[in-house]
C-alpha positions in Angstrom: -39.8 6.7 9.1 -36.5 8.8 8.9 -33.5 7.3 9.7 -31.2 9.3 12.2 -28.2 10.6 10.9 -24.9 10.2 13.3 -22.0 12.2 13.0 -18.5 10.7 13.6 -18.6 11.8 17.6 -20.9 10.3 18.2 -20.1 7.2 16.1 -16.7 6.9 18.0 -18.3 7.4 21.6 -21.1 5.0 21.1 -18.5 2.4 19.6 -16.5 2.7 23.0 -19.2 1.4 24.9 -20.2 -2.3 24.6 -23.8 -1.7 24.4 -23.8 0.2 21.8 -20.8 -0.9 19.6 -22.5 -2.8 17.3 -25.1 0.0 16.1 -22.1 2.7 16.0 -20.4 0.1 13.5 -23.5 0.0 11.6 -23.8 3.5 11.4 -20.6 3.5 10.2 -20.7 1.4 7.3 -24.0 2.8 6.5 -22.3 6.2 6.0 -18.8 5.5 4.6 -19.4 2.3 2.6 -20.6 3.2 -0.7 -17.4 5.9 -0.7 -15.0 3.1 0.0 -16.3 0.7 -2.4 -16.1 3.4 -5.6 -13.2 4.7 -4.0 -10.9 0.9 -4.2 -13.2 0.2 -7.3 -11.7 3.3 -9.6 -8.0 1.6 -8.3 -8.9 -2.0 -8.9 -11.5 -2.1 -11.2 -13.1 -5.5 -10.6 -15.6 -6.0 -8.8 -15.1 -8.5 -6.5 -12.0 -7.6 -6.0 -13.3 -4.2 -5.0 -16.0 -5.7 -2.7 -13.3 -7.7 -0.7 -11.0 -5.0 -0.2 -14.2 -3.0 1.4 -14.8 -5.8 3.7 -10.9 -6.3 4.4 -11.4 -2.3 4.9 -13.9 -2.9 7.3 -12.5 -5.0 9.3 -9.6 -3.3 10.0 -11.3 -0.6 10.9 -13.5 -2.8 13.3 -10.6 -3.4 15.0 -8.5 -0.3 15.1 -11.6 2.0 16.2 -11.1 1.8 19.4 -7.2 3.3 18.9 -8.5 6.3 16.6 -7.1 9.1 18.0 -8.9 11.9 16.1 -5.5 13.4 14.9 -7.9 13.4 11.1 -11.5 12.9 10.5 -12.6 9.5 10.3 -13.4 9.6 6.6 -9.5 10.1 6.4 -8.5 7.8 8.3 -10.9 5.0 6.8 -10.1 6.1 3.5 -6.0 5.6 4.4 -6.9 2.2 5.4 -8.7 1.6 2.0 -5.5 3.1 0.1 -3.4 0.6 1.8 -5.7 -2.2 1.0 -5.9 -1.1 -2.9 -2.3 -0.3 -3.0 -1.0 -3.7 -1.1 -3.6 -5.6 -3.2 -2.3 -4.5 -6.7 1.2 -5.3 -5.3 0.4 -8.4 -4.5 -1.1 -9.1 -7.6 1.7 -8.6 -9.9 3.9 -10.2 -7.4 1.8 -13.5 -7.4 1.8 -14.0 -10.9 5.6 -11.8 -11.3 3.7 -9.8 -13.7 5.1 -7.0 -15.8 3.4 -3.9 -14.6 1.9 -3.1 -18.4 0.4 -6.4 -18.5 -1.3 -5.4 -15.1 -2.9 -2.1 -16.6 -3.8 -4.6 -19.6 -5.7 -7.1 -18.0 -7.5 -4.7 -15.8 -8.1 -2.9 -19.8 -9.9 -5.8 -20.7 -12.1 -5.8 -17.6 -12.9 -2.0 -18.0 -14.6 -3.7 -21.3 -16.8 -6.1 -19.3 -17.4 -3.9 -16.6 -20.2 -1.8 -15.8 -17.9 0.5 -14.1 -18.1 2.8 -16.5 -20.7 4.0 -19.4 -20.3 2.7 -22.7 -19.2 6.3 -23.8 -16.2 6.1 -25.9 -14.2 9.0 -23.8 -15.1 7.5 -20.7 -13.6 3.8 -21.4 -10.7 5.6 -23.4 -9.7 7.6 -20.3 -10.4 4.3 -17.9 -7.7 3.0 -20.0 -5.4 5.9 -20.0 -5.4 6.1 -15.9 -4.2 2.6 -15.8 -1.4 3.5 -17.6 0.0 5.7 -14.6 1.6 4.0 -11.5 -0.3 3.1 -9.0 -0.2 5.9 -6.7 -0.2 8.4 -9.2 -3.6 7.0 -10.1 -4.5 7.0 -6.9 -3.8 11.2 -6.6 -5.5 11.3 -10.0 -8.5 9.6 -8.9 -9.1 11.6 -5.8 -8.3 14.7 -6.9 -10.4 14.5 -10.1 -13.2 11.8 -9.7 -13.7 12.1 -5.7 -12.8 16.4 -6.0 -10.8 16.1 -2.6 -8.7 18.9 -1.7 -4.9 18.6 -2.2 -5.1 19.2 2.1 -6.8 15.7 2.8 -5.2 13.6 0.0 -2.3 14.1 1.8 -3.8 13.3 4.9 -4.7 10.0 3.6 -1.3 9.3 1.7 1.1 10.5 4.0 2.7 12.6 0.7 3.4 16.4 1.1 1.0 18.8 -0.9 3.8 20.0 -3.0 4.5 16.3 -4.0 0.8 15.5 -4.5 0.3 18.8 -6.6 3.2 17.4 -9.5 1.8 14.1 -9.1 -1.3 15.3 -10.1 0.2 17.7 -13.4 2.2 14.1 -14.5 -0.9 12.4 -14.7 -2.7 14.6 -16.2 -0.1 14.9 -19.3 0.7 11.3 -19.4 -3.4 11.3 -19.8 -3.0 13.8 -22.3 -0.8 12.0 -24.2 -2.0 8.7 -23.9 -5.3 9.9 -25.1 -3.8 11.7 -28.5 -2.3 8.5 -29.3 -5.1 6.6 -29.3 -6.9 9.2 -31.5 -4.7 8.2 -34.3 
């Protein structure tokens, strides 16, 4: 049995109709939720954390559907909605426990070491480490420019943040990467 494949249209028309709302949300999910999950994952590392923030994404979603005006494509607009939620979250975090920001990057370190996030290959968990080094949002530019190979065009879309902005944003991280990562050669 195939499984029908809906496009955003039609996900948005059937979702304005009672009938069908609930199988246009499914849809939905079904199509964007594995993106959002990996996409808040590479930001917060942990697992659970990363599984909540894709519910809490979903939700909002749920109920901001019906007030999507189609100014972007839905992918964007979820995927803004799942920023905010990554971005809010590690706020809140070192808020809460009035963390230093480096002791931040350091515990989520230690869980890139636990986690299955990413292979055991010593470059991989090296540059894992080095990204959580940046700020937040420049990690967040870095992670969707070079993990998810979005166009400059629709991070800024999602972020808000003018090409030319997201462009040096991108060229800091990758020197401070650069340079984090010939440090820890020696």
């Amino acid at each position: 049995m195939t499984e029908n494949k809906i496009n955003d249209s039609d996900i948005i028309a059937k979702f304005s109709v009672p009938e069908t709302r609930n199988f246009a949300f499914n849809q939905l999910v079904r199509t964007y939720q594995q993106k959002v999950y990996w996409h808040i994952r590479k930001m917060v590392i942990d697992h659970d954390d990363a599984d909540d923030l894709t519910q809490e994404t979903f939700i909002k979603v749920w109920k901001a559907l019906d007030n999507f005006k189609g100014d972007s494509q839905l992918f964007t607009w979820i995927y803004r909605i799942a920023t905010n939620e990554c971005l809010n979250h590690l706020a809140k975090k070192k808020r809460r426990f009035f963390i230093p920001i480096h002791n931040i990057s350091e515990e989520l370190s230690n869980k890139i070491d636990d986690s299955h996030l990413v292979s055991g290959e010593v470059i991989q968990l090296k540059l894992q480490k080095a990204l959580l080094t940046l700020p937040d949002k420049q990690r967040l530019v870095f992670n969707m420019k070079y993990y998810d190979e979005m166009k400059y065009e629709e991070i800024s879309e999602i972020t808000g943040t003018s090409i030319g902005a997201l462009k040096a944003s991108y060229h800091l991280a990758v020197k401070k990467v650069e340079e984090h990562l010939k440090k820890s050669e020696y």
